[in-house]
C-alpha positions as CSV (number, residue, x, y, z in Angstrom):
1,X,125.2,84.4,85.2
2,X,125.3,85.4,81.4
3,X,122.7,88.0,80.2
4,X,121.2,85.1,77.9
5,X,121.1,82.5,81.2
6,X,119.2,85.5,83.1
7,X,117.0,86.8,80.5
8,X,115.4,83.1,80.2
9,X,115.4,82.4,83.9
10,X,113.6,86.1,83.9
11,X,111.1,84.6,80.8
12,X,110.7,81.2,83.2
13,X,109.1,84.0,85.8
14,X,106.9,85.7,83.6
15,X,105.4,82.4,82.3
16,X,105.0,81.0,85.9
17,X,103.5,84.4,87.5
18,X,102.1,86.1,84.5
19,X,104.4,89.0,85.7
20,X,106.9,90.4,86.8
21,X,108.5,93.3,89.0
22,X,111.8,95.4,88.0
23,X,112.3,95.4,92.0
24,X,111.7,91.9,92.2
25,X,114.3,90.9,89.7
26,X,116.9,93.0,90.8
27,X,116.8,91.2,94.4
28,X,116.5,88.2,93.1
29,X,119.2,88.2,90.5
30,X,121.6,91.1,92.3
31,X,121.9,92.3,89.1
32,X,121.6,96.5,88.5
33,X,117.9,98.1,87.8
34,X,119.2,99.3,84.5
35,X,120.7,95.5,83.8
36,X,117.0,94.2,84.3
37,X,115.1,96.9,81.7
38,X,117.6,95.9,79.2
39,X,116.7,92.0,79.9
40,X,113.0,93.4,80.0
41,X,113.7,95.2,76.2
42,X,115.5,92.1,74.8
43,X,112.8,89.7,75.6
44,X,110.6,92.3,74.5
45,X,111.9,93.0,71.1
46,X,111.6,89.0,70.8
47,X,107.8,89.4,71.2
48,X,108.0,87.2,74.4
49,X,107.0,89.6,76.9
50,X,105.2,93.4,77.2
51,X,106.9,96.0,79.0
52,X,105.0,97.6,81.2
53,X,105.1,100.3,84.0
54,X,107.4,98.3,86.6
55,X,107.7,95.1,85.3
56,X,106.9,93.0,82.3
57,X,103.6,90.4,81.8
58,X,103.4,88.3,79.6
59,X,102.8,89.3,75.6
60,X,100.2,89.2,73.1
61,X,96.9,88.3,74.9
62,X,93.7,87.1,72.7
63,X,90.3,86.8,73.4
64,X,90.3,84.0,76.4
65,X,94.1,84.9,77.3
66,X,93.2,86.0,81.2
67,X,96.6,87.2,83.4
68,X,96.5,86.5,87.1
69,X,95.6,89.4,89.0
70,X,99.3,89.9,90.3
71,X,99.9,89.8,86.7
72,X,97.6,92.9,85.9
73,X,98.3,94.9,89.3
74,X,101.8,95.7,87.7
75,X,100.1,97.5,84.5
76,X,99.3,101.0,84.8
77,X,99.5,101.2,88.3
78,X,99.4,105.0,88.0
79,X,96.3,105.5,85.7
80,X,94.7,103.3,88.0
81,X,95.3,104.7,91.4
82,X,94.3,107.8,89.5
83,X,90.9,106.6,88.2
84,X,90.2,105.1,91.6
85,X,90.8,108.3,93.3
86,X,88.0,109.8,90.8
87,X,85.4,106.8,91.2
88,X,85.4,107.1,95.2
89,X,84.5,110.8,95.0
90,X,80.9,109.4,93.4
91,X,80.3,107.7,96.2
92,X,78.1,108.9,99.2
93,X,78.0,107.5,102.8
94,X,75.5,105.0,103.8
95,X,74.6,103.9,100.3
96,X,75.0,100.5,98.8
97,X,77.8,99.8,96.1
98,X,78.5,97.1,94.2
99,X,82.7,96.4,92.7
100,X,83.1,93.8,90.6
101,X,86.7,92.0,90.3
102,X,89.7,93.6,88.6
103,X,92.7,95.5,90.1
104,X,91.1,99.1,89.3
105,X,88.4,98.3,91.1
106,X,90.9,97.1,94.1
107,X,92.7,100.2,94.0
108,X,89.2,101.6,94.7
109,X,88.7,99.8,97.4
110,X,91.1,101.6,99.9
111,X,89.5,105.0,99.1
112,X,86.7,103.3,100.3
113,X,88.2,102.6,104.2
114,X,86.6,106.0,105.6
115,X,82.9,105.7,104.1
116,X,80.6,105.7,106.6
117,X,78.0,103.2,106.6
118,X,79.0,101.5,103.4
119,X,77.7,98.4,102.6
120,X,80.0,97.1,99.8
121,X,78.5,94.2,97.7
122,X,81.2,92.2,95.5
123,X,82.7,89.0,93.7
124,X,86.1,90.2,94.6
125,X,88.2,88.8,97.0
126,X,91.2,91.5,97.1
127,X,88.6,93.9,97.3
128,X,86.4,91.8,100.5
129,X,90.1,92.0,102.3
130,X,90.9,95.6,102.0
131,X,87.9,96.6,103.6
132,X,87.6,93.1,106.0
133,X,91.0,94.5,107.4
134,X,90.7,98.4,106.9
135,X,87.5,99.2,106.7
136,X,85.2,100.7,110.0
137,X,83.5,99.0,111.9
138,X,79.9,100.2,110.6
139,X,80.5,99.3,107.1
140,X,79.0,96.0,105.9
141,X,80.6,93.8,103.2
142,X,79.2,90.9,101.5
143,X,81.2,88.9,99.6
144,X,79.9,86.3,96.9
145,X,80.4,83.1,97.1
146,X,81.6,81.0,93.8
147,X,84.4,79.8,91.8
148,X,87.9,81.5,92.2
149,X,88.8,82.7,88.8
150,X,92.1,83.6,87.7
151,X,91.5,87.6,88.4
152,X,90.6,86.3,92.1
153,X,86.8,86.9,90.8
154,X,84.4,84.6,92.4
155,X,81.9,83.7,89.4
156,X,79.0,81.0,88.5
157,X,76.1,79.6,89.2
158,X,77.2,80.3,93.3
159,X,78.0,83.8,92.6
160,X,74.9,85.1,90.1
161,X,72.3,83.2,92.8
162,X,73.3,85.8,95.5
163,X,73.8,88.5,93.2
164,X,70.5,87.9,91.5
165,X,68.5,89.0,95.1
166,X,70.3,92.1,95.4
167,X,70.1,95.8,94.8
168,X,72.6,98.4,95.2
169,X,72.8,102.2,94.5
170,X,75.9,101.8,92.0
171,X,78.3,99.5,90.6
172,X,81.7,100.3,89.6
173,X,82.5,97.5,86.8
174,X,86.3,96.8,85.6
175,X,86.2,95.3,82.2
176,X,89.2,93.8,80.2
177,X,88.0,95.8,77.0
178,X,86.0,98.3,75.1
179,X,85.3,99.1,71.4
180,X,82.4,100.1,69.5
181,X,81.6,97.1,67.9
182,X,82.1,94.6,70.9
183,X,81.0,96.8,74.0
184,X,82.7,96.2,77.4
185,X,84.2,92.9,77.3
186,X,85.8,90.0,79.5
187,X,88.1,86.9,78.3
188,X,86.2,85.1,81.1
189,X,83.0,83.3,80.2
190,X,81.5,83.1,83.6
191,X,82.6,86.6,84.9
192,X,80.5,87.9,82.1
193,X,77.4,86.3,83.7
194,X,78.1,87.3,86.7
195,X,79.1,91.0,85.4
196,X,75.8,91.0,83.7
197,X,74.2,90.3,87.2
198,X,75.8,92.8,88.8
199,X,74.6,95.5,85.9
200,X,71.1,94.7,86.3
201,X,71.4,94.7,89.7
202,X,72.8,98.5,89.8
203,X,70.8,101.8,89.7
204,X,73.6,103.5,88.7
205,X,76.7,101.8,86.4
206,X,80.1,103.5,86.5
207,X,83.2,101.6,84.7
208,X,86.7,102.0,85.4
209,X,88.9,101.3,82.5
210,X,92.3,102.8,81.5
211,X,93.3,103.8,78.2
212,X,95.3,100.4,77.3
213,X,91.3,99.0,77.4
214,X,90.3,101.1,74.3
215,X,90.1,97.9,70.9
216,X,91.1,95.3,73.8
217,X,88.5,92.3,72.9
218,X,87.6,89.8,75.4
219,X,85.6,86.7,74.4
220,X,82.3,87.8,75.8
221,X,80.1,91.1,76.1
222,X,79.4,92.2,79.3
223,X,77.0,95.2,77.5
224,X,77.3,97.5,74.8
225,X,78.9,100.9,75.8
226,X,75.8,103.1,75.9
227,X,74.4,101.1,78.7
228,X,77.7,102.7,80.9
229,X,76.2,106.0,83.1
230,X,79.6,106.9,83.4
231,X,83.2,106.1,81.9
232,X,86.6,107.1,84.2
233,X,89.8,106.3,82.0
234,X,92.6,108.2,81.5
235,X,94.5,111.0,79.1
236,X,96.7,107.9,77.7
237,X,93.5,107.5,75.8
238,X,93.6,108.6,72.1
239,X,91.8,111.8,71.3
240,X,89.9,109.7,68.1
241,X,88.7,107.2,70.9
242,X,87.1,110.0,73.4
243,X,85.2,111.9,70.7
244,X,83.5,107.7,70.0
245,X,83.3,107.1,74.1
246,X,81.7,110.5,74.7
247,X,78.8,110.1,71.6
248,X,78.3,106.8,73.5
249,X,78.4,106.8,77.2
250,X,76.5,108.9,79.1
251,X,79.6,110.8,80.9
252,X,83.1,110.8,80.2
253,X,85.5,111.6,82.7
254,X,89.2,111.6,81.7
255,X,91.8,111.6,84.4
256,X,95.7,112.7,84.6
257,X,97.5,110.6,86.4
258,X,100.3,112.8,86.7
259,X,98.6,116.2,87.6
């Protein structure tokens, strides 16, 4: 197969899956790991996908643009694992926590496994099957019912009903964006109702967002920053963008993925 043949079969993928793995392609098209990244950099220098950690997604999202959570799981895998491994150290045994959708908020999940006593409230299906299959037996998880979107979020009228009668000790919140001017954002018009929900809902609100979050703007504000108790990202975050985040949130707590 000719580089050009590959490289649009490879383009095909991404549009299909809204992702791809380097792995993936290399088994699929027995082709070398370094013969895939140079696809991956053609296509991308073309502006029709994004590198990322792994893989590629697909480029340029805008304000409604929503990948597939298989599609996000391949970005920043390590920042993520990273701030997930931060998050679960806030969380006490026998309390009640809330996780909204996202695949930071996944990653959290399987630090939660060990918790005794959990009761884990979410929207989430990835994150209702990590601890359906790993959890112990004493924890309790209740997961929402409502319509599948495409970050496997369950959202709506469904999903905000049982929400609405519940309170829990914390909520960790993924969001697709944050900037001054917009707050925490979502591209997904019903998850921000149901985020919303899940914030008043919440004695105590932690978000997880990496540093490729900071200026991304989703359709719809979930809340403006300063209602945030706490914010986990990571060092990939610009120095400019802590000294806003830390006037505005009540704690900032910066990760290194690496160390």
């Amino acid at each position: 197969m000719l580089a050009q043949q590959r490289q649009a079969a490879i383009l095909d993928l991404v549009r299909r899956h809204g992702g791809v793995r380097v792995s993936q392609l290399v088994r699929q098209f027995g082709v070398s790991d370094m013969t895939i990244r140079r696809d991956l950099e053609a296509l991308a220098e073309r502006g029709l996908v994004d590198k990322v950690h792994g893989g590629a997604t697909i480029a340029g999202p805008g304000s409604t643009e929503e990948p597939g959570f298989d599609a996000k799981s391949v970005r920043q895998r390590n920042e993520k694992a990273a701030i997930a491994e931060r998050a679960a150290k806030l969380i006490e045994p026998h309390t009640a926590v809330a996780l909204s959708a996202g695949t930071t908020t996944a990653a959290l999940a399987a630090y939660l496994v060990d918790v005794p006593g959990l009761t884990v409230v979410t929207n989430s299906i990835p994150v209702a099957d990590t601890l359906y299959h790993a959890g112990r037996p004493d924890q309790t998880v209740v997961l929402t019912g409502g319509i599948r979107t495409p970050s496997d979020a369950l959202a709506g009228p469904v999903a905000e009903a049982a929400i609405g009668s519940l309170n829990v000790d914390v909520l960790f919140l993924g969001v697709h964006g944050m900037s001054p001017r917009t707050g925490f954002t979502t591209p997904n018009l019903m998850e921000a109702g149901t985020n919303r929900l899940l914030v008043a809902a919440a004695r105590r609100l932690v978000v997880l967002a990496d540093h490729t979050k900071w200026e991304m703007v989703g359709i719809a504000t979930i809340m403006p920053l300063d209602e945030a108790d706490i914010l986990i990202t990571d060092v990939g975050l610009p120095a400019e963008a802590r000294v806003q985040l830390a006037e505005r949130v009540g704690e900032l707590i910066v990760v290194d993925p690496n160390g």
